[in-house]
DONU-146974 format. One record per residue (C-alpha): x, y, z; residue in one letter. Coordinates in steps of 0.1 Angstrom, whole numbers, plus 2048, in hexadecimal, padded with zeros to 3 digits. Layout:
# DONU-146974
XYZa;...
//
This chain:
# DONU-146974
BBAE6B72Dx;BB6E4E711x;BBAE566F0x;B97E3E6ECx;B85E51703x;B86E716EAx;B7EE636C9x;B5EE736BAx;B53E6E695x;B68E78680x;B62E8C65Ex;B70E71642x;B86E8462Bx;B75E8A604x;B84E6D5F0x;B7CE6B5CAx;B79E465C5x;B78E345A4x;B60E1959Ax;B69DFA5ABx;B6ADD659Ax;B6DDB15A4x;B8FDA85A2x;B96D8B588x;BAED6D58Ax;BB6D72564x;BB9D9A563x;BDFDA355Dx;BF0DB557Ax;BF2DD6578x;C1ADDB57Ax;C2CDFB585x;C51E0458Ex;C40E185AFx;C3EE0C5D6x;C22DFD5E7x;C22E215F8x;C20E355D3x;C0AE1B5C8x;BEFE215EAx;BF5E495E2x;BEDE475B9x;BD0E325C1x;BB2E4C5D1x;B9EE2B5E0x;BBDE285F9x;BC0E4B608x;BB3E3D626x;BC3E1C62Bx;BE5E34620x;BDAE4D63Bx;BDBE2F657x;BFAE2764Dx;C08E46652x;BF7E47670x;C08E2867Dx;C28E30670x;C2AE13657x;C35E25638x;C5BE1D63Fx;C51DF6647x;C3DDF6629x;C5BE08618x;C71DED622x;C60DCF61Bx;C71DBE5FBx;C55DA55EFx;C34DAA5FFx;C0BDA75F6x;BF7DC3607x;BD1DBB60Ex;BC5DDE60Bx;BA3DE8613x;B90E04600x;B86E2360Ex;B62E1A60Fx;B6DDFB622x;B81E0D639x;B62E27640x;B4BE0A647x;B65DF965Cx;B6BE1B671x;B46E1D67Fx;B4FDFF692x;B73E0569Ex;B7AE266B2x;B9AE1F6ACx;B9FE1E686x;B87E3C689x;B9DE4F69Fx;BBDE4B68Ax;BAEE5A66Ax;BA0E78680x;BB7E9367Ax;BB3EA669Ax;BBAE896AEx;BD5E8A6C7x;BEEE726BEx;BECE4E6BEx;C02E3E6E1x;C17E236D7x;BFCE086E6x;BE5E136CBx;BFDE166B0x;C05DF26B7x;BE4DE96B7x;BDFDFA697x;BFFDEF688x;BF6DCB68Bx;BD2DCF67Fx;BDFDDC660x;BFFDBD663x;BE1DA665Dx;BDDDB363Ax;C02DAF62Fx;C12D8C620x;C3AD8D625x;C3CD85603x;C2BD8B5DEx;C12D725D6x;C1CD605B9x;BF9D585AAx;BD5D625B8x;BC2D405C5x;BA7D335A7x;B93D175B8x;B7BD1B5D8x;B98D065F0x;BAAD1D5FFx;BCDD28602x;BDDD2C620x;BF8D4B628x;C0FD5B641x;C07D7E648x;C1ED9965Bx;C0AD9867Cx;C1BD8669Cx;BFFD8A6B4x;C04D9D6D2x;BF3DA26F9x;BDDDC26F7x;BD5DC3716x;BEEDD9727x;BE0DFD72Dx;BECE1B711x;C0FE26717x;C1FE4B70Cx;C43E3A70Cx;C55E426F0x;C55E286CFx;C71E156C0x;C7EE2B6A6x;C6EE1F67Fx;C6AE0C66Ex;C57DF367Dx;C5DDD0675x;C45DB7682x;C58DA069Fx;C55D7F69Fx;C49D766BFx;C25D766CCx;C0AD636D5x;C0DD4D6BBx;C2ED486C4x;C48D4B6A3x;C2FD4768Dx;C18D6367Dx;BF5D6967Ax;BE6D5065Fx;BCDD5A63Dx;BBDD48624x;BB9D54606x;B9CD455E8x;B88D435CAx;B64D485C3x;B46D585B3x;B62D665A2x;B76D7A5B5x;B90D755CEx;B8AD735F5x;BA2D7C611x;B9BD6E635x;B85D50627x;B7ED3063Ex;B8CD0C638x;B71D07620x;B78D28611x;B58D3861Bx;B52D5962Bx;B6FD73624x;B75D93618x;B73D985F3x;B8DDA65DCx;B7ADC35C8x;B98DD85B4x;BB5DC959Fx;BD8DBE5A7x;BF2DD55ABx;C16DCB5A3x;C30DE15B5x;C53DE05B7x;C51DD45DCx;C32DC25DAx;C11DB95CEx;BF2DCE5DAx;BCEDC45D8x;BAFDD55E1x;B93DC65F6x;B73DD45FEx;B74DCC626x;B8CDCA640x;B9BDAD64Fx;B96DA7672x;BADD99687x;BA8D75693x;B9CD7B6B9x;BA8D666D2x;BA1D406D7x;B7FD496F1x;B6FD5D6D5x;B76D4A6BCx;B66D2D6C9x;B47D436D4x;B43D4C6B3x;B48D2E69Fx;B27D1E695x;B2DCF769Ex;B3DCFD6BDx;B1FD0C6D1x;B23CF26ECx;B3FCF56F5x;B3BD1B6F6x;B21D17710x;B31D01729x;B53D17727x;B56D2A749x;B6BD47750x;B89D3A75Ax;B89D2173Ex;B80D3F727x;B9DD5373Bx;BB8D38734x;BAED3770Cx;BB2D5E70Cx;BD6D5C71Fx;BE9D3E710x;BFDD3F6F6x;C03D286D6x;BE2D106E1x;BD7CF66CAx;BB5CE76C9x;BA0CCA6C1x;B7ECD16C8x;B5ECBC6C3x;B44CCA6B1x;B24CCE6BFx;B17CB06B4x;B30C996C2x;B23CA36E4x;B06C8F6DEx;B19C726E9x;B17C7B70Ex;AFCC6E71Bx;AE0C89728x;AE7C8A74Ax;B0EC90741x;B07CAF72Ax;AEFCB9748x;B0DCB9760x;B24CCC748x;B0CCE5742x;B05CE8766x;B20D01777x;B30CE778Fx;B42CD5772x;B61CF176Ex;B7CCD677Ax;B6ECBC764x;B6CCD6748x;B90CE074Bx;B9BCBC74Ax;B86CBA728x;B96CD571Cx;BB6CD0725x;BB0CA9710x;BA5CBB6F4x;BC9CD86F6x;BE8CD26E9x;C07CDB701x;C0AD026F2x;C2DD006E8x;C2BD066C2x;C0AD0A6B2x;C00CE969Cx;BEFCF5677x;BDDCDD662x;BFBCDC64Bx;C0DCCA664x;BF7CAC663x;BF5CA463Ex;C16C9563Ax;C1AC7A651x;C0AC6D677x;C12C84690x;C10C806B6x;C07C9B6CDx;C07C9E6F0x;BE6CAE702x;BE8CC8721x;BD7CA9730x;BF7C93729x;BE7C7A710x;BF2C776EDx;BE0C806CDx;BE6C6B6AEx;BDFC81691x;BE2C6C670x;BD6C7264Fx;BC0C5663Fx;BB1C5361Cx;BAEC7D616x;BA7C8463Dx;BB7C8D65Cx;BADC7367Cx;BB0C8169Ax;BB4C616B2x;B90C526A5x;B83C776A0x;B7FC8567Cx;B94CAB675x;B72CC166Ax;B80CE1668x;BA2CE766Cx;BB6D06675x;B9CD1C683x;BB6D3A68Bx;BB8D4F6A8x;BCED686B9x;BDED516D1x;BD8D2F6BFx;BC8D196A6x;BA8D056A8x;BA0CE5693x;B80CD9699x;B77CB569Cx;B5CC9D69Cx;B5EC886BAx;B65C8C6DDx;B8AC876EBx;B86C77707x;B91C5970Cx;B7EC3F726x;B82C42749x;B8FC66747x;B77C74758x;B6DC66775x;B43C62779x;B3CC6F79Dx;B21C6F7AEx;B1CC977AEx;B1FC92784x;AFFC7E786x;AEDC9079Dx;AF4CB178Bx;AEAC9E769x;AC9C93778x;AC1CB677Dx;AC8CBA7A4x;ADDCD779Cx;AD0CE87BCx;AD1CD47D3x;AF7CCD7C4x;AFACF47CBx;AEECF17F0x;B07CD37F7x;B23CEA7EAx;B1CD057FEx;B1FCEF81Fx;B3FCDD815x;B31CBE815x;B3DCB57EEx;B51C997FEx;B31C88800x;B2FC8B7D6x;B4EC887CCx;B5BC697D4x;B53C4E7BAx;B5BC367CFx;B49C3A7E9x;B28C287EFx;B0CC3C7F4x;AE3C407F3x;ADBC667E9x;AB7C727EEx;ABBC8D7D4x;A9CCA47D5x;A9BCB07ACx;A9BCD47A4x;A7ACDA79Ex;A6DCCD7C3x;A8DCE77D1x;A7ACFE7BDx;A59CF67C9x;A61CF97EFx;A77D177E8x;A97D227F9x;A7ED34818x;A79D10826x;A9BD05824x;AB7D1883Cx;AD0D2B830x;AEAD2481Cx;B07D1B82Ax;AF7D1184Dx;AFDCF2861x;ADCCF0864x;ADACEB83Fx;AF8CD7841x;AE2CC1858x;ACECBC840x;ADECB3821x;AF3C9F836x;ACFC8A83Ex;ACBC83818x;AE6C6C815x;AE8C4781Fx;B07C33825x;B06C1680Dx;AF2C0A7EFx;AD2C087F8x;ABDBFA7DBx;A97BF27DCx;A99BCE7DCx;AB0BD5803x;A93BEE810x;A7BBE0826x;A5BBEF835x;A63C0085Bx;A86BFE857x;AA1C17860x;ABDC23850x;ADEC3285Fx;AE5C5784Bx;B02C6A848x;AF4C83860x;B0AC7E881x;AF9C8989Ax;B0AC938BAx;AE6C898D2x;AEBC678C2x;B13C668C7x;B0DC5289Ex;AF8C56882x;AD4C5F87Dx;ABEC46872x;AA3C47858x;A85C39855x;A7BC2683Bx;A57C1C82Cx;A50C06812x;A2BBF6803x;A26BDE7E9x;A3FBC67F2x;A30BA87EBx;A35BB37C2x;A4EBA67ABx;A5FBC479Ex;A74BD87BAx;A6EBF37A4x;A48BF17AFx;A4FBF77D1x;A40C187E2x;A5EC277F5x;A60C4280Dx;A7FC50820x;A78C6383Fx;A51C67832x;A5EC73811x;A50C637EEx;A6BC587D6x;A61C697B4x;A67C51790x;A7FC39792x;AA4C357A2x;AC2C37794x;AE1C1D79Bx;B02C2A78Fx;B21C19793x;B23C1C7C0x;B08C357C3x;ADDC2D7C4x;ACFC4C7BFx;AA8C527CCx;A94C767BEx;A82C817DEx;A60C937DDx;A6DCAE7F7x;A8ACB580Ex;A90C9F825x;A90CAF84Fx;AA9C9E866x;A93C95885x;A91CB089Ex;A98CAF8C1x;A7CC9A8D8x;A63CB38DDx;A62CC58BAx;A5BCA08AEx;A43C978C8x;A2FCB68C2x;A1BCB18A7x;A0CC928B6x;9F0C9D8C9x;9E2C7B8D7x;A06C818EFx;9FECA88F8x;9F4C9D91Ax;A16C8D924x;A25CA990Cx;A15CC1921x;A21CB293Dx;A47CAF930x;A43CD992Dx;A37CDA950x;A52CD0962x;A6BCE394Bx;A7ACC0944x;A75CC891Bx;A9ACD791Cx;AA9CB892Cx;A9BCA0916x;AA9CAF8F6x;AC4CB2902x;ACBC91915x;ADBC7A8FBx;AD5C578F2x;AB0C58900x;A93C458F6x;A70C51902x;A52C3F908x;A33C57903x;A0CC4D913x;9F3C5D903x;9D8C6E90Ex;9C7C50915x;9DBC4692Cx;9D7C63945x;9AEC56946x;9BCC3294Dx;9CFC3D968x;9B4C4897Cx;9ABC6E97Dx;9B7C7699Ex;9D8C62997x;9D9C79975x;9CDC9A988x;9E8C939A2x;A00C8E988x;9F8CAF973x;9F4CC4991x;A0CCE0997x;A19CD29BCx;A21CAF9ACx;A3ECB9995x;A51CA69AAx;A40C869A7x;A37C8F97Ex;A5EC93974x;A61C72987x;A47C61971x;A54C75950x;A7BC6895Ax;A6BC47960x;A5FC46934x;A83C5092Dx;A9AC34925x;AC1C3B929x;AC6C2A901x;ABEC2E8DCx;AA5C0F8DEx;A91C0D8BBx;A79BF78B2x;A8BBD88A7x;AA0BD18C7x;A81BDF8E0x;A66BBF8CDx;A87BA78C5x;A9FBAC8DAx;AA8B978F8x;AB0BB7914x;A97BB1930x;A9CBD6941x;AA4BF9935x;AB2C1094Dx;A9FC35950x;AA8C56959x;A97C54977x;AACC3A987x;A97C1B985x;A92BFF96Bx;A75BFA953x;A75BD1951x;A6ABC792Cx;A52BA0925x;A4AB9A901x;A2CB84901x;A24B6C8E5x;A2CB678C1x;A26B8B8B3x;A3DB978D0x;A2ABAD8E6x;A40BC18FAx;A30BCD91Fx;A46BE6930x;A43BE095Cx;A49BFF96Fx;A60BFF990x;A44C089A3x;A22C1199Fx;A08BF69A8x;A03BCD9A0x;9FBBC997Fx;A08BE8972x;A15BE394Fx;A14BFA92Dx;A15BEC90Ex;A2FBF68F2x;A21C078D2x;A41C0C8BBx;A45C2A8A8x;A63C308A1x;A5FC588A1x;A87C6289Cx;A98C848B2x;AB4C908B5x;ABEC7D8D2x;AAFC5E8CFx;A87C508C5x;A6AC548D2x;A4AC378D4x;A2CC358E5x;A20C1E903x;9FFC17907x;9FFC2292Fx;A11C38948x;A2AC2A957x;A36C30981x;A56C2F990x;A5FC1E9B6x;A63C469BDx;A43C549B8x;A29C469D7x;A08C4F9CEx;9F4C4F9F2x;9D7C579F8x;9DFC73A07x;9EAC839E7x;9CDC769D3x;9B5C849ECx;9C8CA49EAx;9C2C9E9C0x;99BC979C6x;999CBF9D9x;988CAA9F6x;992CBFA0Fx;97BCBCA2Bx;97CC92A25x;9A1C98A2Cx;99CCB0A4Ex;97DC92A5Ax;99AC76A54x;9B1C87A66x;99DC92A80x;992C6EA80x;9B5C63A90x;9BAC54A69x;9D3C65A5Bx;9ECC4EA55x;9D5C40A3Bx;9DCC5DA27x;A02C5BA2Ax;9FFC34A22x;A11C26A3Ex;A06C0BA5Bx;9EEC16A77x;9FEC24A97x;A0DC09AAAx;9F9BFFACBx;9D9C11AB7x;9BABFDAB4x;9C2BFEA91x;9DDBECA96x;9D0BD5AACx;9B9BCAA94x;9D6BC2A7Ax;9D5BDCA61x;9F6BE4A5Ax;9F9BCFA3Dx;9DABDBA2Cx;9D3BF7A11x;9B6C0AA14x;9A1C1A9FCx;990C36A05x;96EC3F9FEx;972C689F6x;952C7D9F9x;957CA19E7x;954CBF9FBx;936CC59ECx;928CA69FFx;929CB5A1Ex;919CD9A1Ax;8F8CCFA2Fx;910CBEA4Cx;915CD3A67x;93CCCEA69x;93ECDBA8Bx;92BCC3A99x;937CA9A87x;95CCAFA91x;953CB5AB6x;943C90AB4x;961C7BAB3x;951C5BAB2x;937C61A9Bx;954C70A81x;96AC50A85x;946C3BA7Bx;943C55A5Ex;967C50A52x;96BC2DA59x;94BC26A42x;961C33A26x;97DC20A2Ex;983C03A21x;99FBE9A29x;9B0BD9A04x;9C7BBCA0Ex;9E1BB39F5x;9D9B929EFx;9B6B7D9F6x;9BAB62A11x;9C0B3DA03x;9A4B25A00x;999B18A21x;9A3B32A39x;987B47A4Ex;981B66A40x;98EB82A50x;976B9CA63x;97ABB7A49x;987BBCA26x;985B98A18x;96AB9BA01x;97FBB69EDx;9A2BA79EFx;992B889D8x;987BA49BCx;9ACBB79C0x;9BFB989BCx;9B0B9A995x;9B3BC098Fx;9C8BC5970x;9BCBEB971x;9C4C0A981x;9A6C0C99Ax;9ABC089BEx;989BF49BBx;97DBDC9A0x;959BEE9A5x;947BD2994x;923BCD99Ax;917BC09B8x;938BBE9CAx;938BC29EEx;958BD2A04x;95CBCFA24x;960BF7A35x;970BFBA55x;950C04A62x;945BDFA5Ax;959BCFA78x;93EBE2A90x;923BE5A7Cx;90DBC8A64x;906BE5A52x;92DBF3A49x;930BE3A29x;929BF4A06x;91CBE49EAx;921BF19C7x;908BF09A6x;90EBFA985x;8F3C0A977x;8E5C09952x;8F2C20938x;905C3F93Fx;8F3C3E966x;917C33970x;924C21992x;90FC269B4x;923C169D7x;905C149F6x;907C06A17x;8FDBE4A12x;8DDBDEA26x;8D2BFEA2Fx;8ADC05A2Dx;895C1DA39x;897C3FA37x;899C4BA13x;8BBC3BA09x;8C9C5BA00x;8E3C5BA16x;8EAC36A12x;8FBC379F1x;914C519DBx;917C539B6x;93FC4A9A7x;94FC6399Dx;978C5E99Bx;98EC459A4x;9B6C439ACx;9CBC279B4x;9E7C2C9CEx;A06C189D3x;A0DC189F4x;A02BF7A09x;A12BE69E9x;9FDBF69CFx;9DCBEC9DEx;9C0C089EAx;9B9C279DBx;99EC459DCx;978C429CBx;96BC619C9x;948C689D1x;92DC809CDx;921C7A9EEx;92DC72A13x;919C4BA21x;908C52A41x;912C34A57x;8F1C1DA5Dx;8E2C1AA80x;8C0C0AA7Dx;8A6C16A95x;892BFDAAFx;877BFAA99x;88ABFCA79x;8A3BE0A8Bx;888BCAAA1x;864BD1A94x;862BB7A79x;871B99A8Bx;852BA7AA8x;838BACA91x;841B89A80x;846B7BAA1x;822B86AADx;811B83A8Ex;81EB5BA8Ex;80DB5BAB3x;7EDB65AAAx;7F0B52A8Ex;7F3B32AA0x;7DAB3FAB9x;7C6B3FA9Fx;7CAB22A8Ex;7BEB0AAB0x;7A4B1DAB8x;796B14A95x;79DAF1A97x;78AAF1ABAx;76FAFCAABx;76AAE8A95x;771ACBAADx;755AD9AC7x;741ADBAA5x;741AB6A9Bx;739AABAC5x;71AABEAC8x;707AB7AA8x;6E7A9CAACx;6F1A7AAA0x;6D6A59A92x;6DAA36A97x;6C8A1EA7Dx;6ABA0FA88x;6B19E9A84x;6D39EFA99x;6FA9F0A87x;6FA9C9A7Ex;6E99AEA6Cx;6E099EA8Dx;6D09B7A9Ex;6AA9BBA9Ex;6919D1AA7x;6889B9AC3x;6AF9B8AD4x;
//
C-alpha cells in the first residue's frame, strides 16, 4: 500500500512562537558560533521545518555544507502550507509509517529549493531582483514509490537533472520593506522574509512566512502565466506531453497580444483541433535545441545565435538596454520551470513561408470546422492539404451542418459520406466571372456508372450586371451564402446546405410527377434495376402527355400487363447507349444515337434556336418527339425529357392488338368470322381472295371498332349464321388507308381515295384525320352508294360523330356512332388504325319506295303537270273562237260606204 494513501490530518505539535517582524535590510545579523542545525533547534518558530528535516534525513547535509543561506519557513507557514500537501503533512505525522525513498526524494528536493550553496553576502535593497543558485537539480517524479534501500547519508544534491548541470534558479528582492524570496523578473509576487538574519558558522538562515514552491514543469507554467493564455489554449496533449518530458528546453514565446497578427481566420484554424502538426512546427520555431538551458544572463553580454528545434537560427542581441529577439522584443525573461526556462517575447517567430497556407487552414479559419471533421474521417484530407493544388470547395459553414444535423447526413466514416464530400469539390479555379447559367461542372466525385467524374450543375441570374460579385449562383440547386473567398489556388464558395451527389435514374426521376406514367411503366417491366445499373445511359422521359397523344388504345396496349414485351421495347427505345448532355444533344453534329433496344434514334435540329426532333426506327410517318433538355444528373448518366413517345422497328402495333386494347371482343369474333382476320394481324389479303383481287395488299385499314356494348340488342346468333350479311356489317367498318394519295390526273381508285389525300398531311397519331365533313371510302362502298362515312364535329364538348353518308329514313339511329378512342397502327407502313365507337353502323339498303318513290312521284307529278298545263291553254284558245265579234258599220277603210 502507498504511504499517500494513509495520510489523515495530523495533530500539529504545540509550538510556542515568538512575535514575528519584517525583516530589515539595515538590521545587524544576528551572529552565533552554532550550526544551521543548532540555530533551527534554539529557534521555537523552526520546530517544524527542523522536524522535516529530520524527516528527510538532511541534518548531516545541512551539517556538511561549509557556506550556505537557508530560506526557512516558520511554523505557521509550514501549517498553512501542510493543508495543501499530503505529503509535507504526512512527514510531520508521528505515527506515520516511514517515508520510501521516492518520497524522501521528493521531500528532500522540496526543501533543496530553499537552500543557496553559499552565504549571501548582502540582502538585495531595490525592487530588481537578484538572481541565485539554489541546491535543487530537478528530478522525474514520475516513477512509482520504491522500498529499495537509500544511499547511505548524507545526501548531497547531484548535479544532473532536468535542468541538466544547472540547479534550480531564485530571485531574491526589495520592497515595501522587507525582503522577498521566489519574486518574478519584475520582483513582484514572492514570499516575504518576516524574522531576522541568522549568521551561523555554516551559513546564513532567514525566516520567511510561506513556503517556496517548486517551479512546475514548462506545461504548467505556461498554463499559469497571465500573458500567455493563448498559447495555453491551443496546446494539445502531446505538445503538453513533450514540454513535461524534455529536458533543458528553452523558450521564446509570444505573448498574447502578438497573436493578433494572424489574421482571424488563422487563429480560427489554430484554435480549431486539426492544427496539432502546424502547432508543433510553431513550437518547435519558438524551442531552442535542449542541450543546455539558455538564462537571460547569457544574453546581456554580447549577440548570441541559437539554433531552434525547427533548425532556424535565433539572433539574440542586446540593443540600447533591451534584448531583440530576431525583430521580437525580450518581455519577461527567465520564467523558470522544472525542466527549462521560458522568456517571453512580444512578436511571433515565424518567419514567412514557414508555414505553409492550405486549403484545410482556410476552411477551418472560416469556421467549417465540421465539415473539416467529416473530410477527416473519410481520408479524403488529400483533397485539403495540398496547396498546390487547384480546387473549387463548396464548404457548407458550421452553422448550416448544425442546422441539418448529423441525422441527415450518413455516418461517419461511410463511403456514402465519402460520396458526398467528395461531390463538394471542383477541379480547378472556378471564379464567378467563369460560371455561366446551365453549365456543368466535372467534381471530384468518380463515379464508377459514369467510368469519370460527376458533373454539376450550375445556375446563375443576373448576368447581365457589372460586378461578378452580383451574380446569383447555385451549385447543384444550392445558394452560395456571402461572398467567396480566393486564396492563393483555392476559390472557396459557403453553400446554404449539403450538397447530394445525384442518385441513380429512378431515385432522380421520382419526384417528377408529370413522368409517373412512363415511371410507372419503367417499374412494370422490372426494367428499374437495369437502368441503374447500365452505365453510360442517357434517358429520354414523355410525360404524361404523351401517353394521351399517343392514342388511348396505343397507350392502353402499351400499359397493359400482356404487352411488357412490346413496353420494354419502347422503354429501351428512350435509352441512349451514351452520357449525351445538353450541349452536344442542341450543338453537336451526331445525326444518330444508338439505344439499348438495338435500333437508332436519328436526331434534325431545325432552325436558328436549334430545335432538336428525335425520329424513331419505327412507329408511323411523321412520328417525331421533340427534345426538352433538362439536364437531370444520375448516377449513370442524365436524364431529359421528350415531348412524345417514341417506337422502335420491333414493336408492330396491329390492329389486332389495338382491338384487343379497345376490350372489343365480339368486333374481333364478327371480323374473324368475317373471313377478315388478316386485317388484324396487318398483313396482305389471302392470295387468290377477292381481297386480293381487288388490290389490297398494299393498303392499311382502319377499322371502325364498335364496343361490346354496341351489340347487346343484336342477336349474335343470327348474325353469325348470316355470313353475308356479317361481311356487309364488317366491311362498313372497314376502311382501306393507302399510303400515299394518287398524283394529280390519275382516276381515282374505287375505294379509299378520298382518305389517302387527308393521310398524306397527318402529322398526328390518329389513324384518321377526323376533320369535319371528311368523307372515307369503307369497303362496303365498292358495292354499295351508300358504304361511305362521313364525319362532323360537333359544337362544344358534343365531340366527333362518323354516319353513313347518305342514309335517310328510318330514325338515323343506327346510321351514325359517337368517337370514342383512337389508335394508330404501324403495320401497312404506319397507315390505318382502330376508332372506337359507341355504336356498330347498320349497312344502308334503301327500300323501293325509300329508293324509287320520289323520282315516280316527281315523274308523275311533272305528267300531270304538263297535262295540265295544255289543257289550260286549250281553253282558253276554244275561249277566244266562240265569243260574238262586230264589224263597224261604214266597213274597215276609208273607201268603203254604206252603199258598197
Amino acid at each position: 500500500m502507498r504511504p499517500l494513501a494513509c495520510i489523515g490530518l495530523l495533530a500539529l505539535l504545540p509550538v510556542v512562537a515568538p512575535a514575528q517582524l519584517p525583516l530589515s535590510h539595515l538590521s545587524q545579523p544576528a551572529t552565533q558560533a552554532f550550526t544551521l542545525i543548532e540555530a533551527l533547534s534554539a529557534d521555537p518558530d523552526y520546530l517544524s521545518l527542523l522536524k522535516l528535516v529530520q524527516r528527510a534525513k538532511l541534518v548531516p547535509t545541512l551539517n556538511r555544507l561549509n557556506g550556505s543561506t537557508f530560506l526557512a519557513p516558520t511554523n505557521d507557514a509550514i501549517s498553512r502550507h501542510t493543508a495543501s500537501n499530503p505529503l509535507w503533512q504526512h512527514a510531520l505525522d508521528d505515527s506515520a509509517p516511514e517515508l520510501t525513498d521516492n518520497l524522501h526524494l521528493r521531500l528532500r528536493q522540496e526543501l533543496f529549493y530553499h537552500l543557496l550553496n553559499y552565504t549571501l553576502p548582502a540582502l538585495p535593497t531595490e525592487q530588481a531582483p537578484q538572481q541565485h543558485k539554489t541546491l535543487l537539480y530537478p528530478r522525474d517524479y514520475t516513477e512509482p514509490p520504491s522500498r529499495a534501500p537509500p544511499p547511505s547519508p548524507p545526501w548531497m544534491p547531484l548535479p544532473n537533472g532536468t535542468l541538466g548541470t544547472e540547479p534550480q534558479r531564485l530571485r531574491l528582492s526589495y520592497r515595501d520593506d522587507a525582503v522577498w524570496a521566489g519574486v518574478d523578473a519584475f520582483g513582484n509576487h514572492g514570499v516575504r522574509a518576516v524574522k531576522e538574519r541568522v549568521e551561523t558558522a555554516n551559513g546564513l538562515l532567514l525566516g520567511l512566512d510561506d513556503v517556496l514552491d517548486m517551479p512546475p514543469d514548462l506545461a504548467t507554467v505556461i498554463s499559469r502565466h497571465p500573458k500567455l493564455t493563448y498559447f495555453s489554449k491551443l496546446l494539445t496533449p502531446e505538445l503538453a506531453a513533450f514540454l513535461n518530458s524534455t529536458s533543458a528546453l528553452t523558450l521564446f514565446l509570444p505573448e498574447d497580444d502578438a497573436w493578433q497578427a494572424l489574421q482571424t481566420w488563422e487563429r480560427v484554424y489554430l484554435e480549431s483541433g486539426f492544427a496539432s502538426d502546424d502547432l508543433l512546427q510553431i513550437l518547435n520555431l519558438h524551442t531552442v535545441v535542449p542541450k543546455k538551458v539558455k538564462w537571460s544572463d547569457s544574453f546581456t553580454g554580447q549577440a548570441v545565435n541559437l539554433t531552434t528545434i525547427h533548425g532556424r537560427k535565433l539572433e539574440i542581441m542586446p540593443v540600447d538596454e533591451k534584448i531583440k529577439v530576431d525583430d521580437a522584443e525580450l518581455v519577461e525573461p527567465d520564467v523558470y520551470a522544472s525542466n527549462g526556462v521560458l522568456h517571453t517575447v512580444s512578436s511571433l517567430l515565424i518567419p514567412p513561408g514557414a508555414l505553409r497556407h492550405t486549403p484545410e487552414k482556410y476552411l477551418l479559419g472560416l469556421n467549417c470546422t465540421e465539415f473539416v471533421s467529416l473530410i477527416h474521417s473519410v481520408n479524403l484530407t488529400h483533397l485539403i492539404n495540398d496547396p498546390d493544388a487547384h480546387y473549387t470547395i463548396l464548404a457548407p459553414r458550421d452553422d448550416v451542418l448544425k442546422l441539418f444535423g448529423h441525422h441527415e447526413l450518413p455516418h461517419r466514416g461511410s463511403e456514402e459520406l465519402k460520396r458526398i464530400l467528395q461531390y463538394h469539390f471542383l477541379p480547378g479555379k472556378w471564379a464567378p466571372k467563369k460560371l455561366q447559367d446551365g453549365m456543368l461542372v466535372p467534381s471530384a466525385l468518380d463515379e464508377p456508372g459514369l467510368d469519370g467524374p460527376q458533373v454539376m450543375a450550375i445556375e446563375v441570374a443576373d448576368e447581365g450586371k457589372k460586378s461578378d460579385d452580383s451574380k446569383a449562383i447555385r451549385f447543384a440547386g444550392a445558394g452560395v451564402m456571402g461572398e467567396h473567398v480566393e486564396i492563393n489556388n483555392t476559390v472557396i464558395y459557403f453553400v446554404s446546405r449539403p450538397l447530394v451527389p445525384p442518385g441513380d435514374v429512378m431515385e432522380t426521376a421520382l419526384p417528377e410527377l408529370e413522368l409517373s406514367t412512363f415511371i410507372a411503366g419503367i417499374f412494370s417491366t422490372n426494367l428499374a434495376e437495369i437502368l441503374k445499373s447500365t452505365p453510360r445511359t442517357t434517358l429520354l422521359m414523355p410525360p404524361n402527355g404523351a401517353f394521351r397523344r399517343l392514342g388511348l388504345l396505343v397507350s392502353n396496349h402499351l400499359l397493359a400487363s400482356s404487352s411488357k414485351a412490346d413496353l420494354e421495347r419502347v422503354i429501351r427505345h428512350h435509352a441512349l447507349v451514351d452520357v449525351e448532355y445538353a450541349d452536344p444533344l442542341v450543338s453537336g453534329s451526331q445525326r444518330t444515337f444508338a439505344t439499348l433496344e438495338g435500333s437508332d434514334l436519328h436526331v434534325e435540329r431545325r432552325g436558328t434556336n436549334r430545335t432538336v426532333s428525335f425520329t424513331p426506327s419505327g412507329g408511323w410517318a411523321a412520328m417525331q418527339a421533340e427534345l426538352y433538355p433538362r439536364n437531370m444528373l444520375t448516377q449513370t448518366g442524365v436524364i431529359h425529357e421528350v415531348s412524345d413517345i417514341l417506337i422502335p422497328r420491333t414493336v408492330q402495333l396491329t390492329v389486332g392488338k389495338l382491338v384487343k386494347a379497345a376490350k372489343a371482343t365480339t368486333m374481333t369474333t364478327m371480323v374473324v368470322k368475317a373471313g377478315f382476320g388478316w386485317v388484324l394481324n396487318g398483313t396482305a389479303p389471302p392470295e387468290g381472295s377477292h381481297w386480293a383481287d381487288m388490290g389490297l395488299n398494299g393498303a392499311g385499314w382502319t377499322l371502325l371498332c364498335p364496343t361490346d356494348d354496341a351489340f347487346k340488342q343484336v342477336n349474335l346468333t343470327d348474325l353469325y349464321a348470316n355470313e353475308e350479311r356479317l361481311q356487309d356489317i364488317v366491311a362498313q367498318h372497314l376502311i382501306p388507308t393507302p399510303n400515299a394519295s394518287p398524283s394529280d390526273g390519275e382516276d381515282k381508285p374505287k375505294q379509299g381515295v378520298r382518305a389517302a389525300a387527308v393521310i398524306d398531311a397527318l402529322v398526328n397519331n390518329r389513324p384518321l384525320p377526323l376533320e369535319d365533313s371528311a368523307t372515307y371510302a369503307t369497303l362496303h362502298s365498292t358495292g354499295s352508294a351508300y358504304g361511305d362515312v362521313l364525319v362532323r364535329v360537333l359544337d362544344g364538348e358534343e365531340g366527333t360523330v362518323l354516319g353513313i353518308k347518305g342514309a335517310r329514313g328510318r330514325d338515323g339511329a343506327q346510321d351514325w356512332a359517337r368517337v370514342l378512342s383512337w389508335g394508330r397502327s404501324t403495320t401497312g407502313d404506319g397507315s390505318g388504325g382502330v376508332v372506337q365507337i359507341d355504336r356498330f353502323l347498320v349497312p344502308y339498303a334503301p327500300t323501293w319506295y325509300e329508293e324509287y318513290g320520289a323520282p315516280v312521284a316527281v315523274g308523275a307529278g311533272g305528267v300531270v303537270f304538263i297535262v295540265l298545263f295544255f289543257l289550260g291553254v286549250r281553253w282558253v284558245w276554244r275561249r277566244d273562237t266562240t265569243e260574238a265579234t262586230y264589224e263597224p258599220i261604214g266597213g274597215f277603210g276609208p273607201d268603203d260606204s254604206e252603199d258598197s
